[in-house]
Every structure is written in structure tokens, then in C-alpha cells.
C-alpha positions in Angstrom: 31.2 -31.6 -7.1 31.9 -30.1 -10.7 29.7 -32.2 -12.7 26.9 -31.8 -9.6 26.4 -28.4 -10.1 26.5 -28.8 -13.9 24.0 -31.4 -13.9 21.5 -28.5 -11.8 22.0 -25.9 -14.7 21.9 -28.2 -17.5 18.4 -28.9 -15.9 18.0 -25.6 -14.8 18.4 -24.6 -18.4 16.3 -27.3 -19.6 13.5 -26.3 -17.7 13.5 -22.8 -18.1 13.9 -23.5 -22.3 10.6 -25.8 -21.9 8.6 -22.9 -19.8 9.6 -20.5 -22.5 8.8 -22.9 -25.1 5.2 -23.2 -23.5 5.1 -19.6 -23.2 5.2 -19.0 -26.7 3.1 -21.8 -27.5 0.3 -20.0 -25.2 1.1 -16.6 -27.5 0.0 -18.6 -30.7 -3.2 -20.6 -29.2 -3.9 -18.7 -26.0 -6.8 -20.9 -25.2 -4.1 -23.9 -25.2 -3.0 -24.3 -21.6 -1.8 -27.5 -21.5 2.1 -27.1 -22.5 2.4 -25.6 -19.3 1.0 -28.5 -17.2 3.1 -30.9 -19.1 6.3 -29.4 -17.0 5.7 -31.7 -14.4 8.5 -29.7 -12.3 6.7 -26.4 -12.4 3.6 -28.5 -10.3 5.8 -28.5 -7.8 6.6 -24.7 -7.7 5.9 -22.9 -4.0 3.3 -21.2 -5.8 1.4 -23.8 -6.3 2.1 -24.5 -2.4 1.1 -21.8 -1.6 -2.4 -21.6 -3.4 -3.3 -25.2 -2.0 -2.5 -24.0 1.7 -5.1 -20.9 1.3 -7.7 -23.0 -0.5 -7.4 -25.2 2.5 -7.7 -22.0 4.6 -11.1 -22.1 3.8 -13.5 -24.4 5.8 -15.8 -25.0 2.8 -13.0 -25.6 0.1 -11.2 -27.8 2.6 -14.2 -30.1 3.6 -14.5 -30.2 -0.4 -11.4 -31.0 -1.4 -11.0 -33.6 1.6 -14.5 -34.9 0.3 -12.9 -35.0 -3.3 -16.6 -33.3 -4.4 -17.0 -33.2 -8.5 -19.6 -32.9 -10.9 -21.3 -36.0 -11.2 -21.8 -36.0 -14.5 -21.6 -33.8 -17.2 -23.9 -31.2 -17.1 -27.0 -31.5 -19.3 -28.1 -28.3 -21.2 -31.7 -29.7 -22.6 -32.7 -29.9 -19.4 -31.2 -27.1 -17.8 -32.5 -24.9 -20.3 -35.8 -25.9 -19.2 -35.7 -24.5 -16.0 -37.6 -21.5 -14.4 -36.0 -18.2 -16.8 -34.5 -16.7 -13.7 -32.8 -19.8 -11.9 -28.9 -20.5 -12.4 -29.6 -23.6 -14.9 -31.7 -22.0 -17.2 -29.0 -18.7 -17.1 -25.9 -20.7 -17.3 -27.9 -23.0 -20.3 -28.9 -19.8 -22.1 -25.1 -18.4 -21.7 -23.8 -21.9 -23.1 -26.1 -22.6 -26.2 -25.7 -18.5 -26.8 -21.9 -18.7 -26.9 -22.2 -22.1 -28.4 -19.7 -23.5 -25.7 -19.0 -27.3 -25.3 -20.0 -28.6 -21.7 -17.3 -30.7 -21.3 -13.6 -29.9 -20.7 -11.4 -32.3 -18.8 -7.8 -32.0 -19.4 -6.4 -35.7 -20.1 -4.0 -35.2 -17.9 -5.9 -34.9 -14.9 -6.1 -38.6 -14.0 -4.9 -38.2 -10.0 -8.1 -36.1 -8.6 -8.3 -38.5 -6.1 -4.8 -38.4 -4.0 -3.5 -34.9 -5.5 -4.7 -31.5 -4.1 -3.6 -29.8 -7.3 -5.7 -31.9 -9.5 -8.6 -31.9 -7.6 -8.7 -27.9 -8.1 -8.3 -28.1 -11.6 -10.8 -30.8 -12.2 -13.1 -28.5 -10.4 -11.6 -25.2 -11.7 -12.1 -26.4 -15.1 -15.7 -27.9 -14.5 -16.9 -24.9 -13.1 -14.6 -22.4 -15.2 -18.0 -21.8 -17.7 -20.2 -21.3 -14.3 -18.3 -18.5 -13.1 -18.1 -16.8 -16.5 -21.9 -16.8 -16.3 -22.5 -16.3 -12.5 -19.9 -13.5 -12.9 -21.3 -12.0 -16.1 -17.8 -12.3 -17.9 -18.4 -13.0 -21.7 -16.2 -16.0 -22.5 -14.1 -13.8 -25.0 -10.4 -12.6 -24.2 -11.2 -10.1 -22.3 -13.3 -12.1 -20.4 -10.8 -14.7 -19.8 -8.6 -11.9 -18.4 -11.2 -10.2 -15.8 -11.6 -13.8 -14.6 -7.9 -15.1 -15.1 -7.6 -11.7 -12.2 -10.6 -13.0 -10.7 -9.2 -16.6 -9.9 -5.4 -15.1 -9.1 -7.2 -12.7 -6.3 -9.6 -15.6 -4.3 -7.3 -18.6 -5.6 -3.7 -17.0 -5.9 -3.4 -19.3 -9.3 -0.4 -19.3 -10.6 -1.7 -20.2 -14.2 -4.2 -17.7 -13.7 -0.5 -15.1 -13.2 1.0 -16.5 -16.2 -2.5 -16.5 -18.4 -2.6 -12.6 -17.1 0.9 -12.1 -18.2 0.3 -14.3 -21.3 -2.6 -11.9 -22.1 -0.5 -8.6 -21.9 2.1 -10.0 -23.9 -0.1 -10.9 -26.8 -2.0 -7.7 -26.3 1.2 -5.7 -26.6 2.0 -7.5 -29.8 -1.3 -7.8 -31.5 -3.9 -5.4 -30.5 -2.1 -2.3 -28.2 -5.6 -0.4 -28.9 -6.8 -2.8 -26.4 -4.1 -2.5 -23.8 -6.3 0.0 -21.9 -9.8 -1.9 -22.2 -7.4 -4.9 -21.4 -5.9 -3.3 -17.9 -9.4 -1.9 -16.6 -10.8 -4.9 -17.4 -8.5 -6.8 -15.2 -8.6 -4.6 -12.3 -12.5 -4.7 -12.2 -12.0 -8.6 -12.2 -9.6 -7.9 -9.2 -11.9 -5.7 -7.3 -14.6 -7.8 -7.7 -13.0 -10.9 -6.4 -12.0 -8.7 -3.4 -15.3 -8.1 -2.9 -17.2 -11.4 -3.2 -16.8 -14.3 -1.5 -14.9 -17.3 -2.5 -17.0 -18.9 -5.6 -14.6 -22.3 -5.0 -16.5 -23.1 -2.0 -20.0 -22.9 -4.0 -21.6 -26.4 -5.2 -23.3 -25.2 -7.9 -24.9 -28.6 -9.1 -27.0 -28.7 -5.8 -28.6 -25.1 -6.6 -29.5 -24.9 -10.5 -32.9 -24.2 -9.7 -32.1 -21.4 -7.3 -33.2 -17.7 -8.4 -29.3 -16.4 -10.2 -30.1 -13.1 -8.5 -30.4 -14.7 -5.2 -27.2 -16.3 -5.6 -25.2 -13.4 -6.9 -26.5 -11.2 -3.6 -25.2 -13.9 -1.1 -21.8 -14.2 -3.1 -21.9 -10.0 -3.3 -21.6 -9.8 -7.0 -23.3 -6.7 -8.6 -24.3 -8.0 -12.2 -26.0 -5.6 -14.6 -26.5 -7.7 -17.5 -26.1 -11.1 -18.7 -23.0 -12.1 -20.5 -25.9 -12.9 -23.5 -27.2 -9.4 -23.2 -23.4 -7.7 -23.8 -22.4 -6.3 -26.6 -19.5 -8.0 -28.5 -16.2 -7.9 -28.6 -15.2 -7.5 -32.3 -17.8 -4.0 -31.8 -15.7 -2.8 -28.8 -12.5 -3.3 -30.7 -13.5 -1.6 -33.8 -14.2 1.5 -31.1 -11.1 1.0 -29.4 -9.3 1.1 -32.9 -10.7 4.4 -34.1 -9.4 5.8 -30.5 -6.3 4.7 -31.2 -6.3 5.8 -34.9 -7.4 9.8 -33.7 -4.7 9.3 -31.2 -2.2 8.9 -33.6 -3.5 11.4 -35.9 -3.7 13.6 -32.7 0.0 13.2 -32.4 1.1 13.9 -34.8 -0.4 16.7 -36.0 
């Protein structure tokens, strides 16, 4: 009975070292998610559980995931591009080519889409993930992947989308705490506007590129202002946030 209930915290322990281990790897190369996917264990967390039984909540994402629906094939920029200025391909193109974004991005681990719930929504999270920076108008910068890491936690209650947010904080805290602030309200508006909109999983984009993006966003109740092309960039919004927090300082201690 002894050596039982050693065995569970040796693993215990083991586990937990490996989750810290890819939490610190996720500090260093925050755009690295993988380390955390490789804890096969922590795929079968409740949370995850949990997220899969409210995706399946939803008629759409259910008849989806039953139907196993992906992309086809990757999509194809040159041609997208070409379409109508105002339609989602030739938006979602223009976002790509602007931000000079690779199309393609399918983990290698994903392998069991076809018999595994949890796959199936990160094959399609992860195929989509550039779609809803675009549809949303979230720049595919840091603080872009935190508006939409809140985003995916409030529609899909992701737990790698809670431990990216965390993640994000963390490094924030350590690296840039003139940011902290742009940071938060940045993943509140993400929040609201997920509250707000309805469930983007349940959209198959690749059957409406040619649709007018405005016309889209008003059926999914999302209140765009400018394209993520149009922004202005992030290295100009933290050289503003840094004098703030220089006069600040200089505030307080005078």
C-alpha cells in the first residue's frame, strides 16, 4: 500500500516537473506550444472534458466535429488574393502576405483527427487560428495573440488558451511591465467581444471566401473598425507605453 501511494507522487511529481518545464519553455519561445501537448497526461485533464462537452453543446460544432469537417487543402493565397477587395479571401490574403504569415501550420502531433475530439479541435483551431485573427481584426502580434488567446478561452473554454493567457502575464511581468496595462485591456476587450459574438468554431469559412467580410462580421456581431493591415504596430505602441512608464517613474519619485 506503501509503495502504491509512492508510485502516485513520484508520478505526481514527475508530471508536475514536466508542466513546469513546458512552462518555462513557453516563457523563452512563447509562440512554441508544443511542450505542452507532449504531456500526454494533461490531454486527459477535466478541462479538456469539459471544453469538448460545450463544443458539443453547440448543434453546428457538433454536426462538425461528428462530420470530422477540415480544410481540404491548404489554402491558396494567389488566388485568394484575387478575389473581389471586400470579400473574406481577398481580406484574409491581404492580412497574410501583409504580415508575411505562412499558410500552413499542422502540429505533427496531430495524427488522430479522425477518432479523437481533442484533435479534431486543434486541427481546426490551428487551421482557422490566422482566419480569426483577420475576421476579428486582431494583429498577429503578442498582444494580439492575447485578445484572442481570451477570445478562444470565453466561446471554447481552452485550457491552452488559460495557460497561453497566464503564459503571457508572466512574460509580460518579467520583460515588458510598461505593457501590463495595454496587455490586461487588451484581453478583456478580447473577452467582451467573444461574449458578444457568436461562436466563430461553428463557421466554415472555406465555403464563404467570396462573401462580402463586412457581411460576415455583422451576422457573427463583430464591430471591426480597421483591418489588422490598416493598425498601427506594435513596436510604435510600446515605445508610447514606455515613455508612460518612464514619466511615471519620474512622477514618483519626485
Amino acid at each position: 500500500m506503501e509503495k502504491g501511494i509512492k508510485m502516485k507522487v513520484l508520478k505526481r511529481t514527475w508530471l508536475g516537473l514536466r508542466f513546469i518545464y513546458a512552462i518555462i519553455r513557453l516563457l523563452l519561445k512563447p509562440k512554441d506550444v508544443s511542450p505542452i501537448f507532449r504531456i500526454k497526461e494533461f490531454l486527459n485533464h477535466k478541462s479538456f472534458e469539459y471544453a469538448i462537452n460545450q463544443a458539443r453543446s453547440n448543434e453546428q460544432i457538433r454536426i462538425m466535429m461528428n462530420d470530422r469537417y477540415l480544410a481540404k487543402e491548404p489554402y491558396d493565397l494567389d488566388e485568394l488574393i484575387k478575389m473581389p477587395k471586400d470579400s473574406l479571401g481577398h481580406t484574409f490574403a491581404k492580412h497574410m502576405k501583409h504580415f508575411k504569415l505562412d499558410v500552413v501550420f499542422y502540429p505533427d502531433d496531430i495524427k488522430d483527427t479522425k477518432t479523437n475530439d481533442i484533435s479534431w479541435i486543434r486541427q481546426r483551431s490551428r487551421e482557422t487560428h490566422d482566419i480569426w485573427h483577420c475576421i476579428l481584426g486582431y494583429k498577429p502580434d503578442h498582444l494580439g495573440e492575447m485578445k484572442i488567446s481570451a477570445f478562444y478561452l470565453q466561446q471554447m473554454n481552452s485550457p491552452m488558451s488559460a495557460i497561453l493567457l497566464a503564459v503571457g502575464l508572466i512574460y509580460s511581468t518579467i520583460k515588458k511591465p510598461h505593457m501590463l496595462s495595454v496587455l490586461m485591456e487588451d484581453m478583456i476587450i478580447g473577452w467582451s467581444d467573444a461574449k458578444k459574438a457568436k461562436n466563430l468554431m461553428e463557421v466554415k469559412w472555406e465555403e464563404i471566401w467570396d462573401r462580402p467580410i463586412s457581411d460576415i462580421r455583422d451576422e457573427l456581431k463583430l464591430n471591426v473598425e480597421l483591418e489588422t493591415y490598416q493598425q498601427a504596430k506594435m513596436v510604435d505602441l510600446e515605445k508610447l507605453e514606455q515613455e508612460r512608464f518612464e514619466n511615471f517613474k519620474l512622477h514618483a519619485s519626485i
